[in-house]
C-alpha positions as a Markdown table, in Angstrom:
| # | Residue | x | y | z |
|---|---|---|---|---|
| 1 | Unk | -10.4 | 14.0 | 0.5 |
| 2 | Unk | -10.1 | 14.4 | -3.4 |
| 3 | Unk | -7.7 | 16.0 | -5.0 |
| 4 | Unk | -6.6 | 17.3 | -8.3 |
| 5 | Unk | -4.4 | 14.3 | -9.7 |
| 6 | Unk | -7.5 | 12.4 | -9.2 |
| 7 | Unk | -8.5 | 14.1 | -12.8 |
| 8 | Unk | -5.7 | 12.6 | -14.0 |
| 9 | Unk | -4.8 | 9.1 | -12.5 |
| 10 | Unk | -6.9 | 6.0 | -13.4 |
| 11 | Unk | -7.0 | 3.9 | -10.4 |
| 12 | Unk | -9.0 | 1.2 | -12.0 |
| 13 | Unk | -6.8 | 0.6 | -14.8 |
| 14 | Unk | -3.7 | 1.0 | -12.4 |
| 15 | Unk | -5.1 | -2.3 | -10.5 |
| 16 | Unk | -6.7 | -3.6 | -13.6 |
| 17 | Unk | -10.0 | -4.4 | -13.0 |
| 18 | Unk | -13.4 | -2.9 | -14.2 |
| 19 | Unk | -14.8 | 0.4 | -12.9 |
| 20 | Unk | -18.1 | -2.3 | -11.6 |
| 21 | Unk | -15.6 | -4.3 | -10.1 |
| 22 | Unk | -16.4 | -5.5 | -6.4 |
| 23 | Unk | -14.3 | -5.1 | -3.3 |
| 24 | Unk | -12.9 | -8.9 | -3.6 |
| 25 | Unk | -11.9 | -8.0 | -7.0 |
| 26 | Unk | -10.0 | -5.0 | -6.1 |
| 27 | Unk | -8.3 | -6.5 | -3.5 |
| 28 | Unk | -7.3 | -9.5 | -5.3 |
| 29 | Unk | -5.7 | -7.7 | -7.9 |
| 30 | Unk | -4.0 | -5.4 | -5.1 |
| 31 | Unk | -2.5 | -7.9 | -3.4 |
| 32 | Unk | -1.0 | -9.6 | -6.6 |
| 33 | Unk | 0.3 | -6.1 | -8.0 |
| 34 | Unk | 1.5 | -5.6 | -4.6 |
| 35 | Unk | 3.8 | -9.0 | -4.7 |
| 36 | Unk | 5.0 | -8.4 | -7.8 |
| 37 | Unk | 6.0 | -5.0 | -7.6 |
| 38 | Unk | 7.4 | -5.2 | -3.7 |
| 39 | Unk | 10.7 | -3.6 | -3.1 |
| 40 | Unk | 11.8 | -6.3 | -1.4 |
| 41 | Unk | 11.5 | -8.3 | -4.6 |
| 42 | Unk | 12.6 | -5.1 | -6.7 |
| 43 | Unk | 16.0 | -4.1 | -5.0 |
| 44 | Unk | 17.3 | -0.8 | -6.6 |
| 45 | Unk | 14.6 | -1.0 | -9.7 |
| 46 | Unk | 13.2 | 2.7 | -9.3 |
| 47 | Unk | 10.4 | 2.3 | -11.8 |
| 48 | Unk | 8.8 | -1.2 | -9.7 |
| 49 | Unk | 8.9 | 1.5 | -6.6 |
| 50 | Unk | 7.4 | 3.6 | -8.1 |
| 51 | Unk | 4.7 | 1.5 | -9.8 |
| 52 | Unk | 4.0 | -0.3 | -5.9 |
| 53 | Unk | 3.5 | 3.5 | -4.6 |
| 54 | Unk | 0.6 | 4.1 | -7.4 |
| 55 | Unk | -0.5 | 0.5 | -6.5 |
| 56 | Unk | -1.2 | 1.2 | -3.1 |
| 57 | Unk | -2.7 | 5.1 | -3.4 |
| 58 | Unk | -4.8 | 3.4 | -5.9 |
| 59 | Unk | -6.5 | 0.8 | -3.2 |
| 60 | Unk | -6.5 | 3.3 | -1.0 |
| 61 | Unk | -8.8 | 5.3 | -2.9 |
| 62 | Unk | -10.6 | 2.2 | -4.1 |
| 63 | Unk | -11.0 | -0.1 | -1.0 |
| 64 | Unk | -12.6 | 2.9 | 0.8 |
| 65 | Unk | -16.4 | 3.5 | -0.3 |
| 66 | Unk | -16.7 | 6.8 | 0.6 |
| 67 | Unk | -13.4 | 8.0 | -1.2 |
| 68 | Unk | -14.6 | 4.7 | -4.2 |
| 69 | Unk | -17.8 | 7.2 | -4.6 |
| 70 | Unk | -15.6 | 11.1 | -4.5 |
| 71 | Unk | -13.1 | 9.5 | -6.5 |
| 72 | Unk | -16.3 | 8.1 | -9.7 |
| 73 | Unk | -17.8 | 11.7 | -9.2 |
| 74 | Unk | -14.6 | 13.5 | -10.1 |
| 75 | Unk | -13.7 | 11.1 | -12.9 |
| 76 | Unk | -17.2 | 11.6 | -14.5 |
| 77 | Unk | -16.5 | 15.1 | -14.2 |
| 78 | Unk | -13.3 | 14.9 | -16.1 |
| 79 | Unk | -14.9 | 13.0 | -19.1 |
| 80 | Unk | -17.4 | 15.4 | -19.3 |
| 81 | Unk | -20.6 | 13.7 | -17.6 |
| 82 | Unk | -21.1 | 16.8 | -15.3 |
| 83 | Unk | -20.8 | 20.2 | -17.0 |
| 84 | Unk | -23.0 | 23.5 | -15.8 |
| 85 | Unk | -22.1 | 27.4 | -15.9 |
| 86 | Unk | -23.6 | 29.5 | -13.2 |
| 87 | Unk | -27.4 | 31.5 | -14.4 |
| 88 | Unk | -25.7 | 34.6 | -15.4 |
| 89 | Unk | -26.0 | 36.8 | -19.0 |
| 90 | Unk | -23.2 | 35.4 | -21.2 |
| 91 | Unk | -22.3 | 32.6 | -19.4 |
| 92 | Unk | -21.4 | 34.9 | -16.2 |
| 93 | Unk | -18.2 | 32.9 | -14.6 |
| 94 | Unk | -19.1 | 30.4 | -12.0 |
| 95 | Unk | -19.3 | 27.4 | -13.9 |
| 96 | Unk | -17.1 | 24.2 | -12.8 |
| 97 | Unk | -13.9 | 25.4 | -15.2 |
| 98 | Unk | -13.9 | 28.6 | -12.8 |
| 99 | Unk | -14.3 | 26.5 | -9.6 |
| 100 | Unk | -11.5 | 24.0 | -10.5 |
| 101 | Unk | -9.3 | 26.8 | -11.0 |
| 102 | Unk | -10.1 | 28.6 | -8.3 |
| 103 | Unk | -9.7 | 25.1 | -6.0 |
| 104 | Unk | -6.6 | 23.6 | -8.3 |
| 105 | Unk | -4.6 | 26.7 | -8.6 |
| 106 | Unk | -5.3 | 26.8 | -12.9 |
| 107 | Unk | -5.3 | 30.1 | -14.4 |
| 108 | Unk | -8.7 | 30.7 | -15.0 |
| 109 | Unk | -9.3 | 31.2 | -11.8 |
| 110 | Unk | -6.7 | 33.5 | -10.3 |
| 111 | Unk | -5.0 | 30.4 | -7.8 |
| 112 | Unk | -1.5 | 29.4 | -7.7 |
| 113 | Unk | -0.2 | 26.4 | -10.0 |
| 114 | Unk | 1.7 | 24.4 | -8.2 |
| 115 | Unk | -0.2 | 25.5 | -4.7 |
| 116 | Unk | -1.1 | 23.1 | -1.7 |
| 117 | Unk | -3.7 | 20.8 | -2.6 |
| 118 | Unk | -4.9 | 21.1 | 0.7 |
| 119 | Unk | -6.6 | 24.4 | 1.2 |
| 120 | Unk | -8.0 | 26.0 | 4.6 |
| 121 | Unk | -10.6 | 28.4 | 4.4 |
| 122 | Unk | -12.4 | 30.3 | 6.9 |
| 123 | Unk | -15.3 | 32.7 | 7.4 |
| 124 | Unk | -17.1 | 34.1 | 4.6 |
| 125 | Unk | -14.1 | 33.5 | 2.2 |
| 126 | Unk | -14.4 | 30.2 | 1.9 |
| 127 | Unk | -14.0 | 28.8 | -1.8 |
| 128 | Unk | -16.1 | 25.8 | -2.3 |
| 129 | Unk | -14.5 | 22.5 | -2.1 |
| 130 | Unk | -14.6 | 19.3 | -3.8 |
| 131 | Unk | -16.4 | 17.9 | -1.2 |
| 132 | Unk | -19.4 | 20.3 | -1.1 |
| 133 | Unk | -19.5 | 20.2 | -5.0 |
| 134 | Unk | -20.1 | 16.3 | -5.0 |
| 135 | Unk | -22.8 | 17.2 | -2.2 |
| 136 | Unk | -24.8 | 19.4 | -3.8 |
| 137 | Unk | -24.7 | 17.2 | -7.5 |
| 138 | Unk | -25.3 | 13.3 | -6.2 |
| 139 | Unk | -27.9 | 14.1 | -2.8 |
| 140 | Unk | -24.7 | 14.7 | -0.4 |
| 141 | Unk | -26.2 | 16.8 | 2.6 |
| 142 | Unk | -25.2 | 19.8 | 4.0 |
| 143 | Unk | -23.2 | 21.3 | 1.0 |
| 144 | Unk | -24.0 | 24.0 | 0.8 |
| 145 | Unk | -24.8 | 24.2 | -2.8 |
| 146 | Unk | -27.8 | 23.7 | -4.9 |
| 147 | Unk | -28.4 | 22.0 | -8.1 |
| 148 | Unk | -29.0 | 24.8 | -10.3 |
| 149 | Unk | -26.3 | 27.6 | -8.9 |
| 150 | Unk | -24.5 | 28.7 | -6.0 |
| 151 | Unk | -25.8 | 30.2 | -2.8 |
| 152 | Unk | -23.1 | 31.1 | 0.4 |
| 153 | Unk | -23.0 | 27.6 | 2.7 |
| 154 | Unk | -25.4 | 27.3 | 5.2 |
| 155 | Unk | -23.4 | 26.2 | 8.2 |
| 156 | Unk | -20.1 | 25.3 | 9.2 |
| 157 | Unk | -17.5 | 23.7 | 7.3 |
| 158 | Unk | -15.9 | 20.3 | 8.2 |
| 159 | Unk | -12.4 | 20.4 | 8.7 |
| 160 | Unk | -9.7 | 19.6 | 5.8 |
| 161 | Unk | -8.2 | 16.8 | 5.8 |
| 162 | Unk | -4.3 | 16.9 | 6.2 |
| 163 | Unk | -1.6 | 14.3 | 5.3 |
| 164 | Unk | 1.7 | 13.2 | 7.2 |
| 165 | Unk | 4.3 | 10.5 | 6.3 |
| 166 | Unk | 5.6 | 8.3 | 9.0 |
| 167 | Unk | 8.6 | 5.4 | 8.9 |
| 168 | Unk | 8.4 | 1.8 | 11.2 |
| 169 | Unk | 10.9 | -0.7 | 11.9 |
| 170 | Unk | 9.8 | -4.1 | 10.2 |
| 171 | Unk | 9.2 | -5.3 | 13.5 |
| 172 | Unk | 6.7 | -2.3 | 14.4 |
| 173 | Unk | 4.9 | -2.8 | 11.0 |
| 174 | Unk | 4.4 | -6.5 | 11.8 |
| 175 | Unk | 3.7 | -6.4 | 15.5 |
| 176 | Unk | 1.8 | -3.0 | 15.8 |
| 177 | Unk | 3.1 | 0.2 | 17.0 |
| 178 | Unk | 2.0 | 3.6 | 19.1 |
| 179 | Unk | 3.4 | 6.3 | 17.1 |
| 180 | Unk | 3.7 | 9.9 | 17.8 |
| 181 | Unk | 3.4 | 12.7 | 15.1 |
| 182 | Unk | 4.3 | 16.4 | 15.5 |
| 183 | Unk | 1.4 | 18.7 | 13.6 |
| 184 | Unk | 2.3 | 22.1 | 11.7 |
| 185 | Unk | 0.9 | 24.2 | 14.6 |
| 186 | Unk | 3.8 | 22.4 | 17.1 |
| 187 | Unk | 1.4 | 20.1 | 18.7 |
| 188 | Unk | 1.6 | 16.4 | 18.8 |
| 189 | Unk | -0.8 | 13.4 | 17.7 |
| 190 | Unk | -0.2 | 9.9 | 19.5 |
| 191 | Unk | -1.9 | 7.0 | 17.2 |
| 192 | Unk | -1.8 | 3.1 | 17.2 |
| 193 | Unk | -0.5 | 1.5 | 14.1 |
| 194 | Unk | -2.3 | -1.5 | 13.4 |
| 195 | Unk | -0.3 | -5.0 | 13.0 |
| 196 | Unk | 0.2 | -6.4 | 10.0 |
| 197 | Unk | 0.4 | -2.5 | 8.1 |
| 198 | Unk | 2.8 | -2.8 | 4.6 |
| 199 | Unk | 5.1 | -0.5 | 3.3 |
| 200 | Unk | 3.1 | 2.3 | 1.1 |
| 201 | Unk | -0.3 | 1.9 | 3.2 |
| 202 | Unk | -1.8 | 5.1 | 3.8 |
| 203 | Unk | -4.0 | 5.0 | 7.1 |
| 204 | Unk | -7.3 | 7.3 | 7.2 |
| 205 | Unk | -6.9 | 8.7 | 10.9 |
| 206 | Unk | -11.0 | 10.1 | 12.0 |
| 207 | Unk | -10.8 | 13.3 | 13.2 |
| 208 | Unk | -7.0 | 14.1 | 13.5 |
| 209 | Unk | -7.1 | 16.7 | 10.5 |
| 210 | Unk | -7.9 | 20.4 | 9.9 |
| 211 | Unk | -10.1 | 21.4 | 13.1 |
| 212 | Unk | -13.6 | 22.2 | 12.2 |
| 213 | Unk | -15.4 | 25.6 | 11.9 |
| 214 | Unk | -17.7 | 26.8 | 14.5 |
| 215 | Unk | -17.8 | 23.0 | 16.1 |
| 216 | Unk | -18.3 | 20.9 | 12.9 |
| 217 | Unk | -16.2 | 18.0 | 12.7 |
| 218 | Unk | -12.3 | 17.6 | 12.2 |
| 219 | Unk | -11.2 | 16.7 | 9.1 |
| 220 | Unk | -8.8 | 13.2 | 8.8 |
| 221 | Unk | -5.2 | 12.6 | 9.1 |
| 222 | Unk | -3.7 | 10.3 | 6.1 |
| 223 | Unk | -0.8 | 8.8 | 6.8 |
| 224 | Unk | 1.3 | 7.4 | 4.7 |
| 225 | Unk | 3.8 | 4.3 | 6.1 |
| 226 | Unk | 7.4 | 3.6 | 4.8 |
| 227 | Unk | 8.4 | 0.2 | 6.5 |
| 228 | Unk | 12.0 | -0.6 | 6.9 |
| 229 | Unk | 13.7 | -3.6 | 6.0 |
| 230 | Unk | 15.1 | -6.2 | 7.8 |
| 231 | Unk | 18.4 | -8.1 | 8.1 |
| 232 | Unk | 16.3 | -11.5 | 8.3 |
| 233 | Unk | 13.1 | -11.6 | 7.5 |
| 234 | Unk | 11.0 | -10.7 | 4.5 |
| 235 | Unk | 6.9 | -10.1 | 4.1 |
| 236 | Unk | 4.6 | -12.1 | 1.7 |
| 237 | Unk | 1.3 | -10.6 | 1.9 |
| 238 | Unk | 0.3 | -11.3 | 5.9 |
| 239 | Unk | 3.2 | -14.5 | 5.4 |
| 240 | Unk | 6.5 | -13.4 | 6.6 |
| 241 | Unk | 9.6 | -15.1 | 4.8 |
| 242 | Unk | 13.5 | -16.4 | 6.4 |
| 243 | Unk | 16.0 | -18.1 | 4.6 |
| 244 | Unk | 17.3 | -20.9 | 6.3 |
| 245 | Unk | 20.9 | -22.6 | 5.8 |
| 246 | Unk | 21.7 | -25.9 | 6.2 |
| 247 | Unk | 24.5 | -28.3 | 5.3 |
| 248 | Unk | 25.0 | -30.4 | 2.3 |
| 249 | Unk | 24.4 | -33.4 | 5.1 |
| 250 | Unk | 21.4 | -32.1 | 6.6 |
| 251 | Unk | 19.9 | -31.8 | 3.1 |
| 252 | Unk | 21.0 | -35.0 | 2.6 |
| 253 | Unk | 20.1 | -37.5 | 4.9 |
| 254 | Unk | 17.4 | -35.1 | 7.2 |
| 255 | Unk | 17.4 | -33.6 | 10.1 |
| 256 | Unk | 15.8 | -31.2 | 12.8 |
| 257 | Unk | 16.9 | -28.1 | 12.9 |
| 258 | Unk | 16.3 | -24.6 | 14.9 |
| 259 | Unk | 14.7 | -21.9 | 12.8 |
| 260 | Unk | 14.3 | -18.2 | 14.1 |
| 261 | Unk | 10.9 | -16.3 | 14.4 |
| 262 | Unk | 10.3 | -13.0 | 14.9 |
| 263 | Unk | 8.9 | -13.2 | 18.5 |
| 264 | Unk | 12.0 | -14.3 | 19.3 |
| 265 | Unk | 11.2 | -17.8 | 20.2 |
| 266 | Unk | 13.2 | -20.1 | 17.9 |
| 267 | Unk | 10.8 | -22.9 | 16.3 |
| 268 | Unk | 11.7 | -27.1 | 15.6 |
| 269 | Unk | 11.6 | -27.9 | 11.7 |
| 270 | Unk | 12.2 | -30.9 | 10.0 |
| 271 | Unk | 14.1 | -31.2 | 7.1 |
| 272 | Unk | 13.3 | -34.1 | 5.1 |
| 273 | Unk | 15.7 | -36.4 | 3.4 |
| 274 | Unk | 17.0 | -35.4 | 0.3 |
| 275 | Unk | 15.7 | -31.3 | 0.5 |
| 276 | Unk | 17.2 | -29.7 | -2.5 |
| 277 | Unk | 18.1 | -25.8 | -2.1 |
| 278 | Unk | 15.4 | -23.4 | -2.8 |
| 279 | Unk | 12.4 | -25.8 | -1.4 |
| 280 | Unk | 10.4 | -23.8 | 0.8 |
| 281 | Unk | 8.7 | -25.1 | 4.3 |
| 282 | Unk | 5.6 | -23.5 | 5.8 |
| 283 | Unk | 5.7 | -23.0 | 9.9 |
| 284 | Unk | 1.7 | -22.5 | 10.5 |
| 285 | Unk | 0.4 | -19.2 | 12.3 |
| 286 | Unk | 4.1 | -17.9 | 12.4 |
| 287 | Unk | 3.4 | -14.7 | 10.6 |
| 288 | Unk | 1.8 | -11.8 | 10.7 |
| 289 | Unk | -0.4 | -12.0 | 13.8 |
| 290 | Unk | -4.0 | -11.1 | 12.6 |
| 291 | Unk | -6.9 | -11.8 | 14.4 |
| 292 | Unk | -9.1 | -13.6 | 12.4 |
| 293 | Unk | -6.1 | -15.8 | 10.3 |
| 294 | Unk | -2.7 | -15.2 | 11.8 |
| 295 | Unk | 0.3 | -15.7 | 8.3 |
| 296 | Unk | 2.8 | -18.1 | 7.8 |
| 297 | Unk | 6.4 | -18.2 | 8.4 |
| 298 | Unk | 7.9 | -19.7 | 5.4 |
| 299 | Unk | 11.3 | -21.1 | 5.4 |
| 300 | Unk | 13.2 | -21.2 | 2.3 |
| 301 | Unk | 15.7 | -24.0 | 2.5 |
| 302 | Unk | 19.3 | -22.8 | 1.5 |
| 303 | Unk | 22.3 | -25.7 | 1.1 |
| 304 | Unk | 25.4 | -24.8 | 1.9 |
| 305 | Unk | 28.4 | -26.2 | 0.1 |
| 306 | Unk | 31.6 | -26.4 | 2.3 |
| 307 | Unk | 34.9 | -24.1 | 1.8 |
| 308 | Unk | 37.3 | -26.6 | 3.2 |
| 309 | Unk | 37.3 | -30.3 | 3.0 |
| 310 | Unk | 39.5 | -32.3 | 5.3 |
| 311 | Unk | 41.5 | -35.6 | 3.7 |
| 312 | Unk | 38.2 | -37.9 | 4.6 |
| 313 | Unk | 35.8 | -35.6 | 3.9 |
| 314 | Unk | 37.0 | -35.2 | 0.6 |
| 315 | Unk | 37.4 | -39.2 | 0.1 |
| 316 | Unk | 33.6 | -39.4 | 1.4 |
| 317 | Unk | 32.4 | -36.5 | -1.5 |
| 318 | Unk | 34.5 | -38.4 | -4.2 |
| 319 | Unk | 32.9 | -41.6 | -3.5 |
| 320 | Unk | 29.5 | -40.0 | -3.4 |
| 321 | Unk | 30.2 | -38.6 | -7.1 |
| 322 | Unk | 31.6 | -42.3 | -8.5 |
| 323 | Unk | 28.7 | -43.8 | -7.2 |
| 324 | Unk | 26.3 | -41.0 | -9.0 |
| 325 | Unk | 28.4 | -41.2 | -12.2 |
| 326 | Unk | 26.0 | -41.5 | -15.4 |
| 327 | Unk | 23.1 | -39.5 | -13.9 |
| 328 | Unk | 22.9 | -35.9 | -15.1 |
| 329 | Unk | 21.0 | -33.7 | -13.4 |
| 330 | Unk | 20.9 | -31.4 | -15.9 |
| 331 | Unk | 19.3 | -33.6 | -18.7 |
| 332 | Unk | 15.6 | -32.6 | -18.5 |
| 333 | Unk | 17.0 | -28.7 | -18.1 |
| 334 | Unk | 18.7 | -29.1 | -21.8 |
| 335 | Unk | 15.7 | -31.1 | -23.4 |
| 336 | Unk | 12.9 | -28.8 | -21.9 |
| 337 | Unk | 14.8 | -25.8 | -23.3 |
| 338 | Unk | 14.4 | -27.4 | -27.0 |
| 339 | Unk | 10.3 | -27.1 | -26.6 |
């Protein structure tokens, strides 16, 4: 459902894409916006949290065609496109600066600044809402309104739609969870979270809003996820991330070593000969678990370099260095840094 800091947020310019842009487009840019701007890549950086909330309200808006469609309306509106006043002498009130305020709480219209943005109405007091506005203007049916002036709707009113905030444990977010919410008139709302749902997705629930008038429909539930983080694993996109230690002599020489998934069931790897730290290994189908193409599970090697060395250890190390004396691995890092 619209609302008023639609006037004032550009969600294509947020993503950065065109206002023609397709739905590929838009989520492409999401998803590398997303990445970027992840908390789990942004520890303690208020701003990047802040800029992967408006990120995600943003392709809310804009992955959903119905709310695509409000959302155009209302930004036309706001440069102008759509103006009217009400047949009256004088410019009799009525026209859309009085509505806004009336709907938006501004002070033309007598509302409350700073008031709910969701608004429930019934009987014959009803103020007219976004919704039946953008009705009425581009061929929306059953709104109540008509193109040249306002006439009292001509049936009942769909429910509002409400909004609710909800928090999952990694593993929940990943795997899918049955969640249950309380409501504001003490009642309770039991809903499946799907899999693979990120940190900052809102979720359109049909028909779990504002009850209806007179038997129209409910209005819809949008709730917003907050996913908690986890003590080993991390989220890429649908690709879920572990780093994995190893020794100096697995790195080395190779070897195969256990890694740890989030099912539970620990996996084989192999670690090649002569893995430096930081490569990363990719464990097929071990990620998120979507339906049509499951995520990976990718396994960022990390070498560990002893504390303690016994006598012979420390002999072996030595020997390793005199026989790698006149190589410097640091040679390409000083002459690329000349460029």
């Amino acid at each position: 459902m619209a609302s008023q800091d639609w006037f004032e947020k550009d969600f294509y310019a947020i993503l950065g894409v065109p206002q023609d842009a397709d739905d590929a487009a838009i989520k492409k840019a999401y998803r590398k916006l997303a990445r970027k701007y992840h908390p789990d890549q942004n520890a303690g950086d208020s701003s990047a949290e802040q800029r992967f909330k408006e990120i995600g309200e943003a392709h809310s808006v804009l992955s959903d065609p119905e709310q695509r469609r409000e959302y155009d309306a209302v930004r036309q509106m706001a440069r102008g496109g759509a103006r009217f006043t009400a047949g009256g002498p004088g410019g009799a009130a009525g026209g859309f600066e009085d509505i806004f305020s009336t709907m938006f709480g501004g002070g033309g219209g007598g509302g409350s600044a700073g008031g709910p943005r969701v608004r429930y109405s019934t009987g014959g007091s009803a103020q007219p809402d976004l919704e039946d506005l953008l009705g009425g203007m581009f061929g929306g049916g059953g709104s109540g309104y008509g193109g040249t002036g306002f006439r009292a709707p001509t049936g009942p009113r769909r429910g509002a739609d409400l909004s609710a905030r909800t928090t999952l444990s990694f593993r929940d977010a990943v795997e899918g969870a049955t969640v249950t919410l309380g409501t504001n008139g003490g009642g309770q709302i039991t809903t499946r979270i799907p899999a693979g749902v990120k940190d900052g997705q809102k979720i359109r629930l049909r028909g779990k809003g504002q009850p209806g008038e007179a038997g129209a429909p409910a209005g819809d539930l949008i709730l917003t996820v907050s996913v908690e983080q986890h003590p080993v694993f991390g989220r890429d996109g649908d690709n879920l991330t572990v780093d994995l230690p190893v020794t100096f002599a697995e790195a080395a020489l190779g070897a195969t070593v256990s890694v740890p998934t989030l099912d539970g069931e620990p996996v084989k790897v192999r670690i090649p000969a002569g893995t430096p730290s930081g490569r990363v290994l990719r464990l097929k189908g071990r990620g998120v678990p979507k339906k049509d193409k499951p995520g990976d599970l990718l396994v960022r090697v990390s070498v560990v370099v002893p504390q303690r060395l016994s006598d012979e250890a420390k002999a072996a190390v030595e020997t390793l260095r005199d026989e790698d004396r006149g190589h410097d691995p640091r040679a390409e890092l000083f002459a690329n840094s000349r460029r």
